[in-house]
NUGUMAR-604798 format. One line per 2 residues: their letters; for each residue x, y, z of N, C-alpha, C. Coordinates in nm, 3 decimals, padded with zeros to 5 digits. Layout:
<volums>
a = X,Y,Z,X,Y,Z,X,Y,Z; ...
</volums>
This chain:
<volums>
xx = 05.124,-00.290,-11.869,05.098,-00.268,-11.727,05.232,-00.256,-11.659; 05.194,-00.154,-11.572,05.374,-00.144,-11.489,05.360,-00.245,-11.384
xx = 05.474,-00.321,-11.354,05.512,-00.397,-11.261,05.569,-00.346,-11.141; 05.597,-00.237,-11.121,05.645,-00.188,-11.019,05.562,-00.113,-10.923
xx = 05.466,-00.173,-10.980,05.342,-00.028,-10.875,05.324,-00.153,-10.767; 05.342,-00.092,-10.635,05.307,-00.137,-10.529,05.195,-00.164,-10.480
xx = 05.126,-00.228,-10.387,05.049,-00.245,-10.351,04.999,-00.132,-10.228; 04.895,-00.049,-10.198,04.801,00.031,-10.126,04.823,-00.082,-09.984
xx = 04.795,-00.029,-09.877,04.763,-00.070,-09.744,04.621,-00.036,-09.729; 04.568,-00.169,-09.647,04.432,-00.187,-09.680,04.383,-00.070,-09.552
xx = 04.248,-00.050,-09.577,04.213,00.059,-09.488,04.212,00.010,-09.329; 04.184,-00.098,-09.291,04.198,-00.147,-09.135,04.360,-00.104,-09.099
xx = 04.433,-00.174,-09.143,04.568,-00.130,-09.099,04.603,-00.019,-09.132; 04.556,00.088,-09.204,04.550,00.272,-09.235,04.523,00.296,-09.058
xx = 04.401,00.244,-09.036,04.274,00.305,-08.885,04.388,00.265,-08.749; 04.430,00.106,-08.804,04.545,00.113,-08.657,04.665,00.143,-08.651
xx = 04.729,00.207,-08.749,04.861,00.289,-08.751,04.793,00.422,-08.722; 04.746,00.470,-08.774,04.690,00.597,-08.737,04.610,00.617,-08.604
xx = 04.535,00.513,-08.527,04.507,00.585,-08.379,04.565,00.418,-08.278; 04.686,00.417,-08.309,04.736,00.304,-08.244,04.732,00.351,-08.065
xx = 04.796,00.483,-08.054,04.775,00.548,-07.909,04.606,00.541,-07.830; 04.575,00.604,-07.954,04.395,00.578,-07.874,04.365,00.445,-07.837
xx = 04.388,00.337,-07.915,04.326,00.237,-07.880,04.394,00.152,-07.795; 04.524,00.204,-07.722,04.605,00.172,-07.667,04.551,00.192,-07.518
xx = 04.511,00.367,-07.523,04.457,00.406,-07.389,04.280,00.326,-07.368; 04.224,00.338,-07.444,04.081,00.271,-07.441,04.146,00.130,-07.374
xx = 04.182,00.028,-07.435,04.199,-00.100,-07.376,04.267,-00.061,-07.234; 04.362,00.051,-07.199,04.373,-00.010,-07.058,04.288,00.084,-06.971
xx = 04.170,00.151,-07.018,04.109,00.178,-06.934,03.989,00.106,-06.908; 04.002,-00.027,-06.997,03.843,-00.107,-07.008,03.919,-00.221,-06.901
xx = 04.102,-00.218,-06.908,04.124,-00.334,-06.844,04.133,-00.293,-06.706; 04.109,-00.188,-06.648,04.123,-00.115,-06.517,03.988,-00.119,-06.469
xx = 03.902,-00.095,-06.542,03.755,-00.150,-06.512,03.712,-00.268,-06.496; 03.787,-00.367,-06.559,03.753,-00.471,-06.536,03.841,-00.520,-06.420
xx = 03.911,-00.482,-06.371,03.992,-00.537,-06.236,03.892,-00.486,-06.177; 03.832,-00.347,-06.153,03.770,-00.316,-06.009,03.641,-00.346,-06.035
xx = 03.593,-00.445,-06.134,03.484,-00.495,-06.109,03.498,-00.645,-06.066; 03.577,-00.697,-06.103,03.615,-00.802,-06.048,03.653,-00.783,-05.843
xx = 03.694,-00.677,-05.859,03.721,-00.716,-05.634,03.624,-00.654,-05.572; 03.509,-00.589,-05.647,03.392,-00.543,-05.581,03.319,-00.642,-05.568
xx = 03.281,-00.733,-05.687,03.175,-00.858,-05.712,03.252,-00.998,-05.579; 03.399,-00.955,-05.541,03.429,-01.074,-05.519,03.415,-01.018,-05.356
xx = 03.441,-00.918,-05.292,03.443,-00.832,-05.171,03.251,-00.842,-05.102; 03.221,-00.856,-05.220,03.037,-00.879,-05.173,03.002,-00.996,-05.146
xx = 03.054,-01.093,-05.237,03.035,-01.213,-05.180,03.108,-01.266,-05.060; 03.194,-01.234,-05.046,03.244,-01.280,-04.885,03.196,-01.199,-04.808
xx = 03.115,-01.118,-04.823,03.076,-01.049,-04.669,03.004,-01.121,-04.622; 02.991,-01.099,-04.493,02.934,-01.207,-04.372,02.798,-01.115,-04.286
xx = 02.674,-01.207,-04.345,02.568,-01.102,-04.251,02.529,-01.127,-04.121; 02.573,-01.103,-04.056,02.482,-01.167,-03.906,02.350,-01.170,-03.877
xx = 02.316,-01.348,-03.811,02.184,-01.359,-03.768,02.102,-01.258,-03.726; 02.166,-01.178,-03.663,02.102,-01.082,-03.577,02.171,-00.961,-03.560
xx = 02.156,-00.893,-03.689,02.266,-00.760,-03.659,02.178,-00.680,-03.589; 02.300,-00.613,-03.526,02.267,-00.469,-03.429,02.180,-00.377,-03.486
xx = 02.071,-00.326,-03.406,02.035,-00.198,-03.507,02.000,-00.102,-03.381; 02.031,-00.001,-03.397,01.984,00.128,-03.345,02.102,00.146,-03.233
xx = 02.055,00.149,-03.096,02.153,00.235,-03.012,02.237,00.072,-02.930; 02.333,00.038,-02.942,02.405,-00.099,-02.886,02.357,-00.074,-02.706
xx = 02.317,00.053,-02.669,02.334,00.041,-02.528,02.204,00.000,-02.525; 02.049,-00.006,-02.640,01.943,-00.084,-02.567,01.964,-00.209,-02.528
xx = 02.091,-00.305,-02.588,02.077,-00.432,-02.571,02.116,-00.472,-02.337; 02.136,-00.329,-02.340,02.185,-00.352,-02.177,02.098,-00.368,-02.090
xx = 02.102,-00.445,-01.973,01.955,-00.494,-01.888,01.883,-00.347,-01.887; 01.815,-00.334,-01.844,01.734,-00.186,-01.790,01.768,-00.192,-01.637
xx = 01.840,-00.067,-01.617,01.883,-00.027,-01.442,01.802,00.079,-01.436; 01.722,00.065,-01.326,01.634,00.173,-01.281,01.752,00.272,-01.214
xx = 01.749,00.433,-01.203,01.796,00.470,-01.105,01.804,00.468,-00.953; 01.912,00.513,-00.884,01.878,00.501,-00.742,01.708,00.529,-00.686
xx = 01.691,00.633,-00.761,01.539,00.710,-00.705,01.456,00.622,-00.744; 01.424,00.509,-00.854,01.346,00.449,-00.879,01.331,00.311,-00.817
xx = 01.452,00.276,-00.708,01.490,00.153,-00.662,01.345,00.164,-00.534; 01.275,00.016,-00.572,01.189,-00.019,-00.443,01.259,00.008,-00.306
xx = 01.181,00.056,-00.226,01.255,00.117,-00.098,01.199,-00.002,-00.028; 01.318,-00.074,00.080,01.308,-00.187,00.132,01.232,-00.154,00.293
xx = 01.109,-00.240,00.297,01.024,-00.223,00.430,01.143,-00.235,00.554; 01.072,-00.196,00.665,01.181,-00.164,00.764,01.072,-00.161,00.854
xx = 01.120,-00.179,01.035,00.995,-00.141,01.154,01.060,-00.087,01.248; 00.948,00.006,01.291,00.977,00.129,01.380,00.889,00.080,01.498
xx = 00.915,00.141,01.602,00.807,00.111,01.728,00.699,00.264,01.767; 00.632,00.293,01.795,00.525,00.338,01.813,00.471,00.339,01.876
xx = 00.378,00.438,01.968,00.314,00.421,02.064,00.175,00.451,02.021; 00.063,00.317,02.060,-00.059,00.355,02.006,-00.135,00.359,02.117
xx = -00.263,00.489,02.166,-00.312,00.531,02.249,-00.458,00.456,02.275; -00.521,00.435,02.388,-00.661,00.392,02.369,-00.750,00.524,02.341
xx = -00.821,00.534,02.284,-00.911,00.645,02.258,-01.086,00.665,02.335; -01.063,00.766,02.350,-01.249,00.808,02.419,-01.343,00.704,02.276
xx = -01.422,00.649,02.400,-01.489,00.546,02.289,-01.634,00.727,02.243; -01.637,00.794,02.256,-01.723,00.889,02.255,-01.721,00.987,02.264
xx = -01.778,01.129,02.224,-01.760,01.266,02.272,-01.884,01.328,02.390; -01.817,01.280,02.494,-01.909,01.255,02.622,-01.954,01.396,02.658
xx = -02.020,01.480,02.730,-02.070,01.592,02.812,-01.972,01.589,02.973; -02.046,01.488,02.999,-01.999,01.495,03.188,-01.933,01.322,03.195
xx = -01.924,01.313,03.259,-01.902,01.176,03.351,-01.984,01.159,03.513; -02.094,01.092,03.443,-02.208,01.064,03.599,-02.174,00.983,03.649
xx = -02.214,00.858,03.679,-02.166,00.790,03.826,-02.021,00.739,03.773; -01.903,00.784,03.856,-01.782,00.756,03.898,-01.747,00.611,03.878
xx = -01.590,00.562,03.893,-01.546,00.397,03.928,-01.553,00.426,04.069; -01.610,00.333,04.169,-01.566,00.360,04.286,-01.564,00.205,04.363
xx = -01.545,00.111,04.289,-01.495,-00.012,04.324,-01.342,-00.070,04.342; -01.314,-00.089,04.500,-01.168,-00.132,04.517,-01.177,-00.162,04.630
xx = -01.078,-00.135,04.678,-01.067,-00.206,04.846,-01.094,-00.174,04.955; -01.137,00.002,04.891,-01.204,00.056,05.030,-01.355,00.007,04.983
xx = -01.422,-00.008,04.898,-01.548,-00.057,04.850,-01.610,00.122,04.905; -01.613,00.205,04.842,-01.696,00.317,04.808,-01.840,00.286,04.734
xx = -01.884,00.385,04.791,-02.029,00.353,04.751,-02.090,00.472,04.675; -02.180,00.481,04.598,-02.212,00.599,04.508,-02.398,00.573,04.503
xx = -02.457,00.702,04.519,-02.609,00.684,04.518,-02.660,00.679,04.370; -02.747,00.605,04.313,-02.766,00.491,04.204,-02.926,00.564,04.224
xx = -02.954,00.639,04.148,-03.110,00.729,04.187,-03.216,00.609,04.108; -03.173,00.565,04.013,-03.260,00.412,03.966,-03.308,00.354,04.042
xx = -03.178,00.273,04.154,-03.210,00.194,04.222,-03.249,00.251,04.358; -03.199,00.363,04.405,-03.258,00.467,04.516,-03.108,00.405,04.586
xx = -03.041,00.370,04.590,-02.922,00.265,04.682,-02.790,00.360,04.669; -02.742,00.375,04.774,-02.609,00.369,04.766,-02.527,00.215,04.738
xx = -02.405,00.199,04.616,-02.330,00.102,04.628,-02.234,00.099,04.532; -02.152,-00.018,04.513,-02.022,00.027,04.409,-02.078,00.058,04.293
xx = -01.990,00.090,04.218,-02.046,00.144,04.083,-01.876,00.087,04.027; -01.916,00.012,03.950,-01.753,-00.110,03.860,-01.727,-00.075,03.740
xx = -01.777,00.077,03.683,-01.787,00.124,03.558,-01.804,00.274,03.580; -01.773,00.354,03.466,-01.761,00.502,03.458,-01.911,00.522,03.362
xx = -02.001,00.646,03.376,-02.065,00.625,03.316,-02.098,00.767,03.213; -02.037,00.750,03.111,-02.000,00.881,02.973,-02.159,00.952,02.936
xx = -02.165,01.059,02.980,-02.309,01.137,02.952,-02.298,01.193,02.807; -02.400,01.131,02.752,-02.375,01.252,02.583,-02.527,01.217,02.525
xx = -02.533,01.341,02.434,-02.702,01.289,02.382,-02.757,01.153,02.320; -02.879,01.121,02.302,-02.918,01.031,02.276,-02.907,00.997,02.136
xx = -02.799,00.917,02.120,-02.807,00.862,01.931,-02.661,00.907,01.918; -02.570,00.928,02.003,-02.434,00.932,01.992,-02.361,00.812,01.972
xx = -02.300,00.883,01.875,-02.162,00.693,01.812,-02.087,00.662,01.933; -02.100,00.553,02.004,-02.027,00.459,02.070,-01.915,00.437,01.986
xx = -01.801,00.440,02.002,-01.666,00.380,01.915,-01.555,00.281,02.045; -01.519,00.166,01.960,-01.432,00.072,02.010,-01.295,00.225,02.061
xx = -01.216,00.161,02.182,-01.161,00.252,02.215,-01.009,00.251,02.093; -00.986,00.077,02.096,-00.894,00.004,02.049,-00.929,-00.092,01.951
xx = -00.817,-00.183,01.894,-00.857,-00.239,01.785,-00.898,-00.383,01.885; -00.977,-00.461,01.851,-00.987,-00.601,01.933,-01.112,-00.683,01.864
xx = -01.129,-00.794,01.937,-01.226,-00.873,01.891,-01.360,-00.884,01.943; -01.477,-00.878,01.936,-01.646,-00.908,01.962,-01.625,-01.032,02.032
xx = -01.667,-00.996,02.169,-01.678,-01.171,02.190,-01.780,-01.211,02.242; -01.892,-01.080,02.287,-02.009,-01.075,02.310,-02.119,-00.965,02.276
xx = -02.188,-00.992,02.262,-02.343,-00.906,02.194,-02.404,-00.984,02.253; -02.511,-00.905,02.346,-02.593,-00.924,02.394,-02.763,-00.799,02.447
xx = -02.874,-00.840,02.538,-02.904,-00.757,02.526,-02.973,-00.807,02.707; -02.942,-00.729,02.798,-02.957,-00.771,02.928,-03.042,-00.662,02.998
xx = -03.167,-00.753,03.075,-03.256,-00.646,03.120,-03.189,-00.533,03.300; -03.024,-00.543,03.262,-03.007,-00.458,03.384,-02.928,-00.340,03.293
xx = -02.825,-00.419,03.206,-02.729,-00.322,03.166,-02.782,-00.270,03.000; -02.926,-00.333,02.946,-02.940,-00.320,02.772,-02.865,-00.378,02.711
xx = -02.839,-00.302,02.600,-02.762,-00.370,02.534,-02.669,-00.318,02.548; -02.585,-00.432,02.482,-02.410,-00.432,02.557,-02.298,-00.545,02.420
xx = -02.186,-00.476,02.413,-02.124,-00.538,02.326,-01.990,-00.541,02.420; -01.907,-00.660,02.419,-01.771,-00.715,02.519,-01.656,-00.695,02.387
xx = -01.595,-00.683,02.420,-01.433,-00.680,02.307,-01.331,-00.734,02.407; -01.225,-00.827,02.310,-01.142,-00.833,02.391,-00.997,-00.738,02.328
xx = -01.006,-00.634,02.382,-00.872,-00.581,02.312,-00.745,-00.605,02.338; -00.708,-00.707,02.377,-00.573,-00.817,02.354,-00.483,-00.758,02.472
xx = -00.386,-00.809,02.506,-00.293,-00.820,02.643,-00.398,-00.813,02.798; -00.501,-00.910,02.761,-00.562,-00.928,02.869,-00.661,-00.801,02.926
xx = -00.692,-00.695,02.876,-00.760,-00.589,02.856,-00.926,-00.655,02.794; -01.066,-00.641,02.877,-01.161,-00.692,02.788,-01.277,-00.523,02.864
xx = -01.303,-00.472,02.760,-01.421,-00.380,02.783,-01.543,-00.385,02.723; -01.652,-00.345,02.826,-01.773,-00.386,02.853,-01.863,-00.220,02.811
xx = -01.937,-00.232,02.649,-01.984,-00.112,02.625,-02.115,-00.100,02.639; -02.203,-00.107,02.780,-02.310,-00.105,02.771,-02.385,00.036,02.762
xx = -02.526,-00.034,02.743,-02.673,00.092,02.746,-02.633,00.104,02.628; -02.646,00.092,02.509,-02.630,00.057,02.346,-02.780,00.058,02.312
xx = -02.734,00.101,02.166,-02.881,00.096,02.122,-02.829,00.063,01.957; -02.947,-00.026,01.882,-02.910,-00.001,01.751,-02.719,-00.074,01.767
xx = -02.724,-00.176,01.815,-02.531,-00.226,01.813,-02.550,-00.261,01.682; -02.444,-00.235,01.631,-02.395,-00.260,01.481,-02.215,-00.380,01.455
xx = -02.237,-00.440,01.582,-02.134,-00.527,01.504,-02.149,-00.684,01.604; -02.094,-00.804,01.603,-02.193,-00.939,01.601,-02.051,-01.029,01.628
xx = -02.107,-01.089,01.798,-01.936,-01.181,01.831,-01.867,-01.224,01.703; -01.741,-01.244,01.732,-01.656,-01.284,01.648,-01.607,-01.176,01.512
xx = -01.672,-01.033,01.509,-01.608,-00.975,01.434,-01.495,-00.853,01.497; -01.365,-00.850,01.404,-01.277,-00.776,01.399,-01.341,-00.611,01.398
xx = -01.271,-00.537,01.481,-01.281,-00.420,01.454,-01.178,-00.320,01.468; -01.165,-00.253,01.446,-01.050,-00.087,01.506,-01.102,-00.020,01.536
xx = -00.968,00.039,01.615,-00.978,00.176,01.669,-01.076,00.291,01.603; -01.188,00.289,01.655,-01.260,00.455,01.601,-01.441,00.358,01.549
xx = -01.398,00.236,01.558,-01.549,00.142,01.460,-01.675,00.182,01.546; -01.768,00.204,01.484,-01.895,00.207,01.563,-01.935,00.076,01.601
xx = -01.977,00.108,01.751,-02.004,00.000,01.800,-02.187,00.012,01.809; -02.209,00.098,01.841,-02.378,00.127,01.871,-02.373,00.271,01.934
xx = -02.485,00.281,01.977,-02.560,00.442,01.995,-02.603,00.465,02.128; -02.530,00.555,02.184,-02.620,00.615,02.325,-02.729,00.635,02.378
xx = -02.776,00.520,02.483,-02.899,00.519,02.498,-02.951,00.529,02.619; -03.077,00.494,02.685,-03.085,00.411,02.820,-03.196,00.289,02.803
xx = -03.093,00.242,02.798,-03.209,00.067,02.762,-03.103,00.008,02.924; -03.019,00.074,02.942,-03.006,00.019,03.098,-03.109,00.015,03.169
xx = -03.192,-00.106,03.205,-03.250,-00.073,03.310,-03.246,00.006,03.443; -03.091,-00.046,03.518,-03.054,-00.024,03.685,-03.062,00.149,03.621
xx = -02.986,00.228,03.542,-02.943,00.324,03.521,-03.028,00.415,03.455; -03.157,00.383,03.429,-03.290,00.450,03.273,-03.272,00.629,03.377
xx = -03.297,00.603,03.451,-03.318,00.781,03.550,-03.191,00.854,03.546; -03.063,00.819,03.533,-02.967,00.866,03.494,-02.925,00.920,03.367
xx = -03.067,00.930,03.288,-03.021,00.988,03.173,-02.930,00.890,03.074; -02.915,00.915,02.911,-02.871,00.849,02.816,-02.719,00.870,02.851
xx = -02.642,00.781,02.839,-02.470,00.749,02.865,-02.457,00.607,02.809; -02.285,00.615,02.814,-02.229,00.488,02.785,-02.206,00.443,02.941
xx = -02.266,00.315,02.959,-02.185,00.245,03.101,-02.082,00.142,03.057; -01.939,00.198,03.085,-01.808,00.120,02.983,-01.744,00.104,03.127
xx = -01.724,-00.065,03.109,-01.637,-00.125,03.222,-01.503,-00.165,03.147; -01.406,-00.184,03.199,-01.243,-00.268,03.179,-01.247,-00.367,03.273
xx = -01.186,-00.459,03.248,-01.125,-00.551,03.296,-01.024,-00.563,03.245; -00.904,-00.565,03.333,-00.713,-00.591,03.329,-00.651,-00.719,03.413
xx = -00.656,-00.842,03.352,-00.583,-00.916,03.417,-00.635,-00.975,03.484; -00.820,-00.987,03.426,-00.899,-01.016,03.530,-00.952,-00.979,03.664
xx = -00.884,-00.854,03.655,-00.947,-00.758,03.775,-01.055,-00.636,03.668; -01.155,-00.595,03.741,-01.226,-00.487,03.733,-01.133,-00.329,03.744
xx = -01.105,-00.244,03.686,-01.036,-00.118,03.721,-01.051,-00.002,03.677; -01.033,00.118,03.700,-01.117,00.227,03.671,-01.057,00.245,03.463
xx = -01.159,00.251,03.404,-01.182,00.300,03.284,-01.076,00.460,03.236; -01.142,00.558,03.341,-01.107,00.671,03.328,-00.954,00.681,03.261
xx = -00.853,00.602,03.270,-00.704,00.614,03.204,-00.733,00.588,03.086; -00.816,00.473,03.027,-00.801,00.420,02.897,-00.903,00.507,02.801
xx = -00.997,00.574,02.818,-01.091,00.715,02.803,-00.999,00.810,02.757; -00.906,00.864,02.867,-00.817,01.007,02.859,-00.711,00.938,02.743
xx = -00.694,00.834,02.753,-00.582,00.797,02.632,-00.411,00.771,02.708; -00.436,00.763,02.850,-00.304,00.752,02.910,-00.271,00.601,02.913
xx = -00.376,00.522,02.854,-00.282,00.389,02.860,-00.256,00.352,02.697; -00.137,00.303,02.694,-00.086,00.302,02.546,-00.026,00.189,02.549
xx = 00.008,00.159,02.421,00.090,00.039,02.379,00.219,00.031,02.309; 00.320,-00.012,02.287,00.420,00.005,02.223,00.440,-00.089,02.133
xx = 00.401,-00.083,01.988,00.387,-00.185,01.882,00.522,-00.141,01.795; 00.509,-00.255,01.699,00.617,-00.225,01.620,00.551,-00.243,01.450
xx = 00.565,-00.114,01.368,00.467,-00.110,01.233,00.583,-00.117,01.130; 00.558,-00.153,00.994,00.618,-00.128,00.893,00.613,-00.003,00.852
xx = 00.720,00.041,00.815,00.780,00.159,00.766,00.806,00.145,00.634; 00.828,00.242,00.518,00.913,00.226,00.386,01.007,00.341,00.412
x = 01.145,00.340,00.350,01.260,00.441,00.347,01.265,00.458,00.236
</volums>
């Protein structure tokens, strides 16, 4: 046997002399992977989630402002002039006011008499709406064998009118009414007045005096109130 024969290199150390470069680049591309898996895993765990994160548009979290145009418009008061109105849509006007200081007298074909007459008396057909002239209160209903029936209002600043010869009254002391309310129906349940044909006999009283009607009828006496407005 020869003694000089060397020994073969085993096949593992053949594989890493021969791709020593390859396995050179493999390990540092497994060790480059493993760094950036390491600061991703560690970058996730410190993130911080909030109780209550934001979602969608940051400006819903802002109060809600209506625009100018949508802002409640603040009440405000104006003054006004409110008119008394024809309690009726009359024909004529038969017996006159002719009570005052000359004491005029007017012929009363009922009673056959000349004498005052303390009320205007509104001619219109029979079953015509009586209406309050103004807004005021009932303070009498009644039904009287000179004047019929008859309903009193007091329409406030000392103003109280007297709507007789009524028929069918439709409203009962103590109730509220307005301007335009039916009060009752054109009739002659006046006794003194039955020959004069169906009318309203409508008295005023101002201040406790008796005074002619005819201004508060035409609408020339008015009031100056003060109403709410919106801007």
């Amino acid at each position: 046997m020869n003694s000089n024969t060397t020994k073969q290199p085993s096949k593992f150390r053949r594989f890493l002399r021969n791709n020593a470069a390859l396995l050179l680049l493999i390990f540092c591309v497994l060790a480059i992977a493993a760094v950036v898996l390491a600061v991703t895993l560690t970058r996730d765990n410190n993130s911080v989630i909030p109780d209550n994160p934001v979602t969608g548009n940051p400006d819903d979290n802002k109060p809600n402002v209506k625009p100018d145009d949508d802002k409640p418009s603040t009440p405000t008061t104006e003054k006004i002039d409110i008119h008394f109105a024809s309690p009726l849509d009359y024909t004529k006007v038969g017996l006159d006011f002719t009570f005052g200081p000359d004491h005029l007298f007017v012929y009363k074909q009922t009673l056959n008499e000349y004498s005052s007459h303390k009320a205007v008396d509104l001619h219109a057909a029979e079953g015509t709406e009586v209406k309050s002239m103004y807004d005021g209160t009932v303070i009498e209903s009644k039904l009287s064998y000179l004047d019929g029936y008859y309903v009193v209002i007091d329409h406030g600043d000392n103003v109280i009118a007297t709507y007789a010869s009524l028929s069918d009254v439709q409203v009962n002391v103590g109730d509220t009414v307005k301007q335009g309310d039916v009060l009752g129906y054109v009739s002659t349940t006046a006794r003194c007045e039955f020959k004069e044909g169906p009318h309203l006999h409508l008295e005023v009283t101002a201040d406790g005096k008796k005074v002619d009607p005819m201004p508060y009828v035409k609408g020339e006496v008015y009031r100056t109130v003060e109403v709410e407005v919106k801007k």
